[in-house]
C-alpha positions as CSV (number, residue, x, y, z in Angstrom):
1,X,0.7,-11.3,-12.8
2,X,4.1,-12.7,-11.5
3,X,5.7,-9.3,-11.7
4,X,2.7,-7.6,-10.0
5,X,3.3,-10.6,-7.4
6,X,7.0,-10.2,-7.3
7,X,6.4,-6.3,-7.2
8,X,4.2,-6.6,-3.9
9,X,6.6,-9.0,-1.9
10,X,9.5,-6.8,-2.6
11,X,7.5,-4.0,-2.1
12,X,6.8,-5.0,1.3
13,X,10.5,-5.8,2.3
14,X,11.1,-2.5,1.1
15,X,8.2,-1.3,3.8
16,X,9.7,-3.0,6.4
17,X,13.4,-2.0,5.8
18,X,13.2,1.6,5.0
19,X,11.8,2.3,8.1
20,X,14.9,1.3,10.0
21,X,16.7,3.6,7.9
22,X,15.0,6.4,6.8
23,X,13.3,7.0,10.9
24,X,10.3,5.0,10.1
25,X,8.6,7.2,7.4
26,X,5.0,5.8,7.1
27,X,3.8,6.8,3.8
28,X,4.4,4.7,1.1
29,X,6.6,5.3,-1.8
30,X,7.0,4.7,-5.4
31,X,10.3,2.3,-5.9
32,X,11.8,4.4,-9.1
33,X,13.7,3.1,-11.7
34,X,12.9,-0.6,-10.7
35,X,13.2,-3.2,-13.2
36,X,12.1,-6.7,-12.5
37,X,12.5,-10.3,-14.4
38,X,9.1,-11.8,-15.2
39,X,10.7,-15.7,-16.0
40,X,11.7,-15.7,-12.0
41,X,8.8,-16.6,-10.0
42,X,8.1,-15.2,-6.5
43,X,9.8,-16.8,-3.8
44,X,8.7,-17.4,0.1
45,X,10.3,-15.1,2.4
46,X,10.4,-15.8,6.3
47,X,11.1,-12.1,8.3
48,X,10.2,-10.8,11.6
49,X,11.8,-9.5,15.1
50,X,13.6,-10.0,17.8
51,X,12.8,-7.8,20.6
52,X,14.0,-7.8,24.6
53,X,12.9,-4.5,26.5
54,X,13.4,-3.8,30.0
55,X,11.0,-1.0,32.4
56,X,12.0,0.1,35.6
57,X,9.0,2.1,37.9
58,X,9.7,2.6,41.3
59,X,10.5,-0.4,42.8
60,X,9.8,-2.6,40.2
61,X,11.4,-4.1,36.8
62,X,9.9,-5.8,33.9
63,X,12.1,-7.6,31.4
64,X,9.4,-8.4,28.3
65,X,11.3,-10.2,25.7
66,X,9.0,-10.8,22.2
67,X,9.8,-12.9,18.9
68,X,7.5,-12.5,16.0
69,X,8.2,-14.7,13.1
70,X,7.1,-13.9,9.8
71,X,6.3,-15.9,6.6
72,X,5.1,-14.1,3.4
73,X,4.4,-17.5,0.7
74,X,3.6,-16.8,-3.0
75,X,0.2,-18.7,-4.3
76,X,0.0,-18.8,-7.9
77,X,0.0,-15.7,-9.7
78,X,-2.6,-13.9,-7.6
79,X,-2.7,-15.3,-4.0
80,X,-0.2,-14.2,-1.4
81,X,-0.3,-15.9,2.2
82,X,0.7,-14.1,5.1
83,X,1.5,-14.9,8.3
84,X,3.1,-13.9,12.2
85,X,3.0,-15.8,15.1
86,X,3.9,-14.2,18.5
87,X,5.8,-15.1,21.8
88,X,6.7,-13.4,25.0
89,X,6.6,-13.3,28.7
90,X,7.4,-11.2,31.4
91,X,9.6,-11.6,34.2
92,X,8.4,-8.9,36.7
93,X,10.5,-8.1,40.0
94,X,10.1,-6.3,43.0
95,X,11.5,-7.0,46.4
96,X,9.7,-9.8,46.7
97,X,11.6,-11.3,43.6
98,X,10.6,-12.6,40.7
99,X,7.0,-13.5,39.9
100,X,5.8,-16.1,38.1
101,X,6.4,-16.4,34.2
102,X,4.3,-17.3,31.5
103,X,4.6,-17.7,28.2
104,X,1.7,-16.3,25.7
105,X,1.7,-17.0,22.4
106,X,-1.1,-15.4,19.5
107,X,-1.5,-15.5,16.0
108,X,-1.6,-11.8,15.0
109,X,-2.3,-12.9,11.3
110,X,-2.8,-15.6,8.9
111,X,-4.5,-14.3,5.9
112,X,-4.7,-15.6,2.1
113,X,-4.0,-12.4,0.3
114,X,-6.0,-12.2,-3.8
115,X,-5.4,-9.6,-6.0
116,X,-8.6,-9.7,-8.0
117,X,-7.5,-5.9,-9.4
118,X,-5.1,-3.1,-9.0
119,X,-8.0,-1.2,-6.7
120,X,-9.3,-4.6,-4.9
121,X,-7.6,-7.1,-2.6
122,X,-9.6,-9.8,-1.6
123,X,-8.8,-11.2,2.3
124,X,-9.8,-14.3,3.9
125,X,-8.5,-15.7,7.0
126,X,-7.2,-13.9,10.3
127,X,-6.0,-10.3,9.9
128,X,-4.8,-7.3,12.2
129,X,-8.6,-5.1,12.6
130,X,-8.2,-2.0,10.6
131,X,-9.6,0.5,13.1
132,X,-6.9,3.4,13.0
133,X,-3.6,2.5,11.6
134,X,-1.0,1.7,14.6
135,X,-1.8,-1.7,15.3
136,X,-1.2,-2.3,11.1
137,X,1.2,-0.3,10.3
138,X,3.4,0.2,13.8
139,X,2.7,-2.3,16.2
140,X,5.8,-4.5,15.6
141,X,8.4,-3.7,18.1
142,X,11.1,-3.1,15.3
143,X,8.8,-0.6,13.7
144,X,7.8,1.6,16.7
145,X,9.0,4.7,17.8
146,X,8.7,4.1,21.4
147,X,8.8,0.7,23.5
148,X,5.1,1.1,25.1
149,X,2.4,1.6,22.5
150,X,-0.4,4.6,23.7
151,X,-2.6,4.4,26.2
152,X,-5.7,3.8,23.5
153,X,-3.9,0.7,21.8
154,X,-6.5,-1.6,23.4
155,X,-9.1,0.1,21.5
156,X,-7.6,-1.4,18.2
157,X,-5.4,-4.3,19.5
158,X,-7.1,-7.2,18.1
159,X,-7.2,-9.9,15.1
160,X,-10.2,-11.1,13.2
161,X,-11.0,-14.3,11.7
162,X,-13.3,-13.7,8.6
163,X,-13.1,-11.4,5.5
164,X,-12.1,-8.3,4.5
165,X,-12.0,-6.1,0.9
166,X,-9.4,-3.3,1.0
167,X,-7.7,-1.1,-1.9
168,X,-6.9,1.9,-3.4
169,X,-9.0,4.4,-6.1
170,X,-7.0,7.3,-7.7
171,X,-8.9,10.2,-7.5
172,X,-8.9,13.8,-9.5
173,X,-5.9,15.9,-8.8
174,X,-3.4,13.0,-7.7
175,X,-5.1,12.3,-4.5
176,X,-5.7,8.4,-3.6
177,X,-8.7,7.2,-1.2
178,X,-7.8,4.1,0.4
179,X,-10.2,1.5,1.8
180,X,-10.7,-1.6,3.9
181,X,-14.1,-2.9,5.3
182,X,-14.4,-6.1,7.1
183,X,-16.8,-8.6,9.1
184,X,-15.2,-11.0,11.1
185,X,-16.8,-13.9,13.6
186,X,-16.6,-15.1,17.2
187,X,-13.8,-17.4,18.6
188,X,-12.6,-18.6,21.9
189,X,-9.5,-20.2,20.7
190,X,-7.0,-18.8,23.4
191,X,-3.9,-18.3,20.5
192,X,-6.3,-17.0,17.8
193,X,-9.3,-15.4,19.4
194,X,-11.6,-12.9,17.2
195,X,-15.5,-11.1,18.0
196,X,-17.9,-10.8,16.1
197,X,-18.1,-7.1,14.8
198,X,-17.8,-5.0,10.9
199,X,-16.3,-2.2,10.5
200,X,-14.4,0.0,7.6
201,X,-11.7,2.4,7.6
202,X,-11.5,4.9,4.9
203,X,-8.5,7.4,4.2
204,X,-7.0,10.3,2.1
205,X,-3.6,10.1,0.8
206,X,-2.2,13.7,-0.7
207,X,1.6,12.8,-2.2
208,X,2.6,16.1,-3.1
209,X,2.2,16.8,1.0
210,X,3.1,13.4,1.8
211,X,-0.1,13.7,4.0
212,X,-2.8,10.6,4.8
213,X,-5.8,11.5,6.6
214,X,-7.9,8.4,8.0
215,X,-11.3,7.3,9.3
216,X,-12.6,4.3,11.2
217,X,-15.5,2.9,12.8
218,X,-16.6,-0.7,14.2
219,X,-19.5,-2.3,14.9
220,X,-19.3,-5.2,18.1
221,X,-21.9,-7.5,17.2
222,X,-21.1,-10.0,19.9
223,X,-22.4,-9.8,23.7
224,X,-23.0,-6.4,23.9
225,X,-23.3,-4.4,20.8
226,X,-21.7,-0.9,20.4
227,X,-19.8,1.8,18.2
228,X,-16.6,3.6,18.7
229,X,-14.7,5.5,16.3
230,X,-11.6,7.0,15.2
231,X,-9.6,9.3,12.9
232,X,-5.9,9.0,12.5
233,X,-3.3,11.7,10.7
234,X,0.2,10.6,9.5
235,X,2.6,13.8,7.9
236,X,6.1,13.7,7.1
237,X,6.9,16.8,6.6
238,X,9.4,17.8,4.0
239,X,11.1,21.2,4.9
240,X,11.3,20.1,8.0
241,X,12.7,16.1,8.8
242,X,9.9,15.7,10.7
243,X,6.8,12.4,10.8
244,X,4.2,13.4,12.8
245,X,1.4,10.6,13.4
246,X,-1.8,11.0,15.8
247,X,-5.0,8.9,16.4
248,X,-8.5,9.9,18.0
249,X,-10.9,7.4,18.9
250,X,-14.1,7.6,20.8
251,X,-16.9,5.2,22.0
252,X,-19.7,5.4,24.4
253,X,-18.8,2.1,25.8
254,X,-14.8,1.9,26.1
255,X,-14.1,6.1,26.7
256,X,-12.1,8.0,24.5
257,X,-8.7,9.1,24.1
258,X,-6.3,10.5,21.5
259,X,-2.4,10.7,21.1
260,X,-0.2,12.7,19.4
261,X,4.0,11.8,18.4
262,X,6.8,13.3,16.8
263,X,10.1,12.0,15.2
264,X,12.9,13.6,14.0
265,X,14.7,12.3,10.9
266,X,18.6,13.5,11.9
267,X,20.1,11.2,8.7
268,X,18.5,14.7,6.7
269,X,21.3,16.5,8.4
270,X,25.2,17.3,7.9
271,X,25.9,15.9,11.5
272,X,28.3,13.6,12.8
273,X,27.6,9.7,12.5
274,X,26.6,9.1,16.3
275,X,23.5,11.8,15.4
276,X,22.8,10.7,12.0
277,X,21.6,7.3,13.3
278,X,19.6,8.9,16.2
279,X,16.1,9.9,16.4
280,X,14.3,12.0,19.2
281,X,10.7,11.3,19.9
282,X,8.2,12.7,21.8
283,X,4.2,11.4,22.1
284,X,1.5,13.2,24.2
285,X,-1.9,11.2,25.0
286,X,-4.7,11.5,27.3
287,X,-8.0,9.0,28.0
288,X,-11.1,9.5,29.7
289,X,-13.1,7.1,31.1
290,X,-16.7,6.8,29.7
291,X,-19.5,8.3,31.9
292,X,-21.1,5.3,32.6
293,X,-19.5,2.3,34.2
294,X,-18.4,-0.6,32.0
295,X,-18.2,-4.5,32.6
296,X,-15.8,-4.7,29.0
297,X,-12.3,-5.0,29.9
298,X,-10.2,-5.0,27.2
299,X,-7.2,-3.5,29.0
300,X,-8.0,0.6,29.0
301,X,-7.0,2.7,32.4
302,X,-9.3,2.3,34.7
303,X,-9.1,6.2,35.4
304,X,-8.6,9.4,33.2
305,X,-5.0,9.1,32.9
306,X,-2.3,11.5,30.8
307,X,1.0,10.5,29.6
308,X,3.8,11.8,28.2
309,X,6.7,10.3,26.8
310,X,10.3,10.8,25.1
311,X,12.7,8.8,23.6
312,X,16.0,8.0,21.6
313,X,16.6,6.0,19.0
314,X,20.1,4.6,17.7
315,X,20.3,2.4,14.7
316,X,23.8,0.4,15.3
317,X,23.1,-1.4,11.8
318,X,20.3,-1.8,9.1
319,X,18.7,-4.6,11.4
320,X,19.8,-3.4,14.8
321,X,18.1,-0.5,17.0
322,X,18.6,0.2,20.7
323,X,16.0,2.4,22.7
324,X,16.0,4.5,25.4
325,X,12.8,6.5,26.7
326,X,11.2,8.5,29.8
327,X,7.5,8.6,30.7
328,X,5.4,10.4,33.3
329,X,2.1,9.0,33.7
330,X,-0.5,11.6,35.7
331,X,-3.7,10.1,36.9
332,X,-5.4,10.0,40.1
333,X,-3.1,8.6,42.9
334,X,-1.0,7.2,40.7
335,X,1.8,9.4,39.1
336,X,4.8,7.8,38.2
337,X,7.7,7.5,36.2
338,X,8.6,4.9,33.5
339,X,12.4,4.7,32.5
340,X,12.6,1.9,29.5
341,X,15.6,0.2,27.8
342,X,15.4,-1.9,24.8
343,X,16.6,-3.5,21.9
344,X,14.9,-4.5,18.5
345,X,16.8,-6.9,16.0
346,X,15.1,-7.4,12.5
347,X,15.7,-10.5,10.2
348,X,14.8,-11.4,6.7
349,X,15.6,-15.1,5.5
């Protein structure tokens, strides 16, 4: 099991790092022609990001800096422990001047990881909820494609602290069905908070397509109980250098909204340097309120609201990404512009 071990924690560097150079493709792949050394154990890593963006709406600024530490510690030859702990504040100003700061620190995750097969993963502990796939797979600031994550993120932009099986079955004709189904209970701890709620997200992964169609749905079993779901699509095109990713997610309770983003690889192209390393984006979303008034706030628009968004990428280095991007925001009696600078640093110890 140490090379199955060694194969995941490289594998996951690998996940993290290819996405700064290859414009954040989503979909796994195989790592060909690997070999590895079974007598050298797995070794702790510590990774994570460094991020410091700045908005500007009119007549107001917001510098958000972020650091997300992350420690990935072998257990034996089965267990894995993961772990990222969060800080940042922002320092808003208007013509007032600046407001007060305050510094809010979370635990995203710290789970203890147990490969009981090749198809089953056994979790324990506090993990990222697995309802859609942007706050796993592309909520770290390093990893996005623009700075401000869609309007729906608060749908899925929690943690839970309980269990969780998740997995992978081969099916007939080279298709793969992934899995993940959880329970998680309540907690008022202000770094690591969690609800009680179950849930399960299901996809479809087609390689020859490079195609992964997803579904989730969650349960909130806490003060008020209620349902919302959601269906997510990730394609990176291969004719065309193009990852297209899109969520959907609707519930009687919170409203529902959907959004839908383009990137273009340029490295695919003969072009100068300065355009190899850059990468347009574009994201459309929308969100509607629900029908009947609400007392959950979990951070949603208060009114149907529409967005769209485009930005620019540069990748200075491997580990270093600067962002530029433009937003118009429509909703009623309040249509603005966003104009956002940033910069992402990524670091692996």
């Amino acid at each position: 099991m140490n090379r199955r071990l060694l194969l995941l924690v490289r594998y996951s560097l690998v996940l993290s790092i290819v996405p700064l150079m290859y414009s954040q493709t989503t979909v796994p792949r195989p790592i060909e022609n690997a070999t590895y050394d079974e007598s050298v154990p797995p070794i702790p890593l510590v990774t994570g990001g460094i991020s410091f963006t700045t908005s500007f709406e009119s007549g107001t600024q917001d510098l958000h800096p972020v650091v997300s530490p992350i420690f990935l510690i072998p257990i034996g030859r089965r267990g894995l422990i993961e772990s990222e702990f969060e800080m940042q504040t922002e320092a808003i100003h208007d013509s007032s001047g600046f407001g007060p700061l305050h510094l809010d620190k979370s635990l995203e995750y710290a789970q203890f990881d147990y490969f009981a097969s090749k198809y089953l993963t056994i979790v324990a502990g506090r993990f990222p909820t697995p309802f859609g796939f942007y706050k796993e797979r592309l909520d770290a600031r390093w990893i996005r494609n623009l700075p401000d994550p869609p309007l729906i993120f608060p749908f899925s932009d929690t943690s839970n602290n309980g269990g969780m099986l998740r997995g992978a079955i081969p099916l007939k004709g080279g298709f793969q069905l992934g899995y993940s189904t959880y329970f998680s209970a309540m907690s008022n701890n202000e770094v690591a908070g969690s609800d009680r709620q179950a849930g399960f997200r299901s996809s479809v992964f087609v390689p020859k397509t490079r195609l992964e169609v997803g579904f989730s749905f969650n349960r909130k079993l806490g003060d008020e109980h209620f349902n919302s779901f959601g269906s997510d699509l990730a394609w990176n095109l291969t004719r065309i250098p193009l990852d297209v990713r899109s969520e959907a997610l609707f519930s009687h309770t919170l409203g529902n909204g959907y959004w839908v983003e383009g990137a273009w690889r340029l490295a695919r192209y003969s072009l100068p340097k300065f355009l190899r390393n850059s990468q347009p984006v574009v994201r459309g979303e929308q969100y509607f309120t629900p029908s009947e008034t609400s007392a959950i706030d979990v951070g949603l628009p208060g009114v149907n609201t529409s967005r769209v968004s485009a930005g620019w990428n540069y990748y200075l280095t491997n580990s270093l990404r600067a962002q530029f991007s433009y937003g118009r925001q429509f909703a009623q009696d309040d249509n603005h512009n966003t104009w956002t600078v940033g910069l992402n640093y990524r670091f692996i110890m």
